[in-house]
N, C-alpha and C positions, 0 to 999 in steps of 0.2 A: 339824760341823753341816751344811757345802753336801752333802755324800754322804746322811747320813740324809736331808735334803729330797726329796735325789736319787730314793735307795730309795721314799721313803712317794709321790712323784709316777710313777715308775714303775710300781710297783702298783694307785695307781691310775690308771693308764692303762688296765693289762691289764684290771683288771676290769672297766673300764667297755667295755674291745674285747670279752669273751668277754659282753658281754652287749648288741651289737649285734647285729642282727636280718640273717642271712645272705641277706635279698630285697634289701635294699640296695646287694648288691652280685654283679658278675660276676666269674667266677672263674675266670681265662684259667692254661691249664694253658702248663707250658713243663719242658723235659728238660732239667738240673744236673747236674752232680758235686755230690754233697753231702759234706763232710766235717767235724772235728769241731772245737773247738779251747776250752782254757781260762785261768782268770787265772791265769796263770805267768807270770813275764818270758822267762822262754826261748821261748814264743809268741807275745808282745805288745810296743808299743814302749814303753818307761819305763814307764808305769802300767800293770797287766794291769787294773784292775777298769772302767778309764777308755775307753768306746766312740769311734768317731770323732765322731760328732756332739755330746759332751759328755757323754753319758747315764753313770751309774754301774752298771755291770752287777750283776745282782742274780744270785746261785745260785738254781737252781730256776724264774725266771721264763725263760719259755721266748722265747727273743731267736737273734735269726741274726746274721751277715754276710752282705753280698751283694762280687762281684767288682763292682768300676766300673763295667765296661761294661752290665750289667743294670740299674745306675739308669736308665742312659736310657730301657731299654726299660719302666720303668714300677716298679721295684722300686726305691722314694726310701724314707728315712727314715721310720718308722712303718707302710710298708705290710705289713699281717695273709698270711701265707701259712701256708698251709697242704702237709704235707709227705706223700707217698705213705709209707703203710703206718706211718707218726707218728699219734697222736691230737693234738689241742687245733688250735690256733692259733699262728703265731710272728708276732713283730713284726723290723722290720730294722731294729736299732739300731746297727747297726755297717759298718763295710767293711770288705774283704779288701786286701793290697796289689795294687798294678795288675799284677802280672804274671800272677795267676790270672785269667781267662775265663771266666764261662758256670759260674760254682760261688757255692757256699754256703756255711759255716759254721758248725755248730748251735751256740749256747755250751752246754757244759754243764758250767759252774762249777766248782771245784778237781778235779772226779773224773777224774785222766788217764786211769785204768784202761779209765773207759766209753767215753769218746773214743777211745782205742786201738782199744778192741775193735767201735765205729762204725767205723773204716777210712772209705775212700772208697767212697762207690756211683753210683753213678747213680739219677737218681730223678725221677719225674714230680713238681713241683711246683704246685701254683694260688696265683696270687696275687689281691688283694681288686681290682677295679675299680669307683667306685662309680659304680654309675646316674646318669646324670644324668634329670632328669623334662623 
């Protein structure tokens, strides 16, 4: 039952982010390693579907990891980014262990194959800043 809440709350989160209004906010670029990872245990610690901040990872909803050190710089829990040469929007619901730096994570849900074949890149990222008035 707490996961399905999970799910139908997560979803609507995204929809309610892919349909805020992109004036609202600044969109501070910053250069990543980007790579890939999914709900497997051999990836994840004890729960693969279970994010760090609590959230239940959903396939298909487009969710990242950030390395620690990028919280501080402004990439916290829920912040929308946006990924060079990616469509949509991603939300950071998750972190990396502290020994990766300055990287990312895409989830993309049970598919090893696609993760595989994502590799590592480098990648300009934006993430969401919102205006203040």
């Amino acid at each position: 039952m707490r996961q399905t809440r999970n799910q139908i709350w997560g979803l609507l989160v995204f929809v309610f982010m892919l349909g805020c209004d992109d004036n609202n906010y600044t969109w501070k670029p910053l250069e990543v390693t980007v790579s890939a990872y999914n709900s497997v245990e051999s990836q994840t610690e004890n729960h693969p579907m279970l994010a760090a901040w609590g959230d239940t990872l959903v396939p298909g909803e487009p969710s990242i990891a950030v390395s620690q050190d990028l919280i501080n710089q402004g990439l916290g829990y829920m912040t929308k980014v946006k990924i060079e040469g990616l469509p949509g929007i991603y939300v950071v619901k998750d972190k990396m262990h502290r020994k990766w730096k300055n990287s990312i994570d895409i989830y993309m849900g049970n598919d090893i194959d696609k993760a595989k074949l994502w590799g590592i890149q480098g990648k300009t990222i934006y993430y969401a800043v919102e205006k203040r008035n």
